[in-house]
Phi, psi and omega in degrees: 000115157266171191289359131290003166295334185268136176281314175238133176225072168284151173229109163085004182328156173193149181219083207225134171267113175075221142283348158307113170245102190293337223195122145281043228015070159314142153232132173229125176235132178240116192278155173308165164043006150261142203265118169246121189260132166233120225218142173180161169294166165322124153095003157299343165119025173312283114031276198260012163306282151001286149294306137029254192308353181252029184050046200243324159206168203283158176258165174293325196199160164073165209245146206212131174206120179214127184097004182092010165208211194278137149301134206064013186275173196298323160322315183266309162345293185308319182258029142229149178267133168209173166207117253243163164349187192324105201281141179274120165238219195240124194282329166299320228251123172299161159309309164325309204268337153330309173270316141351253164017305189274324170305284165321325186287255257264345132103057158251163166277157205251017155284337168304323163329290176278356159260329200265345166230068118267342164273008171239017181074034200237002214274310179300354209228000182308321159292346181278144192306129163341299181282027174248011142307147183282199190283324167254017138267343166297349196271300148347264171331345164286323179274324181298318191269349152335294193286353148014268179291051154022058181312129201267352175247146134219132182275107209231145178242093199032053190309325181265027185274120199117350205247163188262186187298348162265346152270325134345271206290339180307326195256330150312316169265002147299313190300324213292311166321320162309317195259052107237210206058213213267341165311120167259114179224132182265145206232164211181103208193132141283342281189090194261004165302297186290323180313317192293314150248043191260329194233165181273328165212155197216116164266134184255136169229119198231157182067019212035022155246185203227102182278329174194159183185138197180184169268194185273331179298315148340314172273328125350338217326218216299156191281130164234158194313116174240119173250149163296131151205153144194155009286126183292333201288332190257325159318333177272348174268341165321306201286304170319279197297013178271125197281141179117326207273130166271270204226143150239156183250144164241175209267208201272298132002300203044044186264322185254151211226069209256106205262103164286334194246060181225047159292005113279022197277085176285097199325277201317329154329248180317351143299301175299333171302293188323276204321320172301336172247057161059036167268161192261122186244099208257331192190108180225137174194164180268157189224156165196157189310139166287184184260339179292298194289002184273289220294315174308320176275007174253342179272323177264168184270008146274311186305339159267322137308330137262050182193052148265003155303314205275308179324327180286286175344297215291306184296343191285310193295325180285321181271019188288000000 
């Protein structure tokens, strides 16, 4: 990959307030024409990255080029779209006549008005006052005056915040649609459900630093074995000894059986090896980490204290 590849390229960012480091000497690099999800708890420094990168506050430190110039210069400005929390219109002003406004102000032509909501799907509701919109159509409007300058960036900040399960997919399947050709959007979410399936690579950040970062299956990693047996203790040496197998765990229980290593592994194998030396076989089927239980064990201090094996993977991946 080279450095025209790149849409955004932070290096060592950082942002402290005070004694506060809102920001952590980050690094972000965002490839062209990929939906990049960025993802952390409340109060990780998302938010204020973000802004950053639109020149909206100054960073503390560390060096920043997005779109191939300074953030907030007229340059960079100009190809990215974004919509930073929650978006503001004029609440008397149709949805039409909102996006009109921004047009005239940004000296785009306002035949652009009516593709961008038709492409978020406002096209029936263009005459109607903002403020008789639901919530996800406001969020929708929002994306639509993103899309204005028709952006080679586009920047969304929870864009589903707020929306029930039919607005979700609705705007979930906007995203995706919006992140192809050559179009880059950076995506901005706690919600790893909707994350899991929106993005082509997902940075997780806590602390203002950068915890993992990878595509989901890599932050997911390998699918393993999970078997039921007892007595397990004489299932796992059974199970060991089967050739392809690296290692197995049994869990807290001692029910379960976990083959980390089973790219050769055949489940009907291994059943059948137990059941011939009498183990009792209750259950075997593949299992594999959500993106919701990874992103826990890297953000809380319980979930890292019981997952620092996989955090340690998990890093192995970012720094590959």
């Amino acid at each position: 990959m080279t450095h025209a590849d790149l849409v955004i390229d932070a290096r060592d960012l950082s942002k402290t307030y005070g004694t506060i480091a809102a920001v952590d000497h980050l690094d972000l690099q965002i490839r062209r024409g990929e939906v990049y999800g960025f993802v952390g708890p409340n109060g990780a420094g998302k938010t204020t990255t973000l802004r950053m990168l639109l020149g909206l506050i100054r960073p503390t430190g560390g060096r920043i080029e997005v779109m191939g110039a300074a953030p907030g210069s007229a340059d960079s400005l100009s190809r990215i779209g974004s919509m930073i929390e929650t978006p503001a219109f004029y609440p008397h002003l149709s949805g039409y006549q909102n996006l009109f406004v921004l047009a005239k102000y940004a000296g785009i032509p306002v035949e652009r008005v009516d593709s961008v909501l038709a492409g978020v799907d406002l096209s029936d509701r263009r005459d109607d006052a903002f403020r008789t919109y639901s919530l996800g159509m406001k969020q929708r409007l929002g994306v639509a005056a993103a899309l204005l300058k028709d952006p080679a960036l586009l920047i969304l900040d929870e864009p589903t915040n707020g929306l029930d399960p039919a607005g979700m997919a609705e705007m979930r399947s906007l995203i995706r649609d919006l992140g192809t050709g050559d179009r880059t959007v950076l995506l901005s979410s706690h919600l790893m459900a909707e994350m899991e399936q929106i993005c082509d690579r997902i940075g997780i950040i806590s602390g203002g630093r950068m915890v993992a970062e990878g595509t989901v299956d890599e932050l997911r990693g390998e699918d393993r074995l999970l078997i039921r047996a007892d007595p397990s203790d004489v299932a796992r040496d059974i199970v060991t000894s089967i050739p392809g197998i690296a290692s197995v765990d049994v869990d807290r229980e001692g029910l379960h059986l976990r083959v980390r290593d089973h790219a050769t592994v055949d489940p009907a194998t291994v059943n059948a090896r137990l059941v011939q030396q009498g183990i009792a076989v209750s259950g075997l089927q593949w299992e594999r980490s959500s993106l919701e239980s990874v992103f826990l064990s890297l953000t809380s201090p319980e979930g890292a204290a019981a997952d620092n094996i996989h955090r340690d993977r998990l890093m192995e991946v970012t720094h590959a």
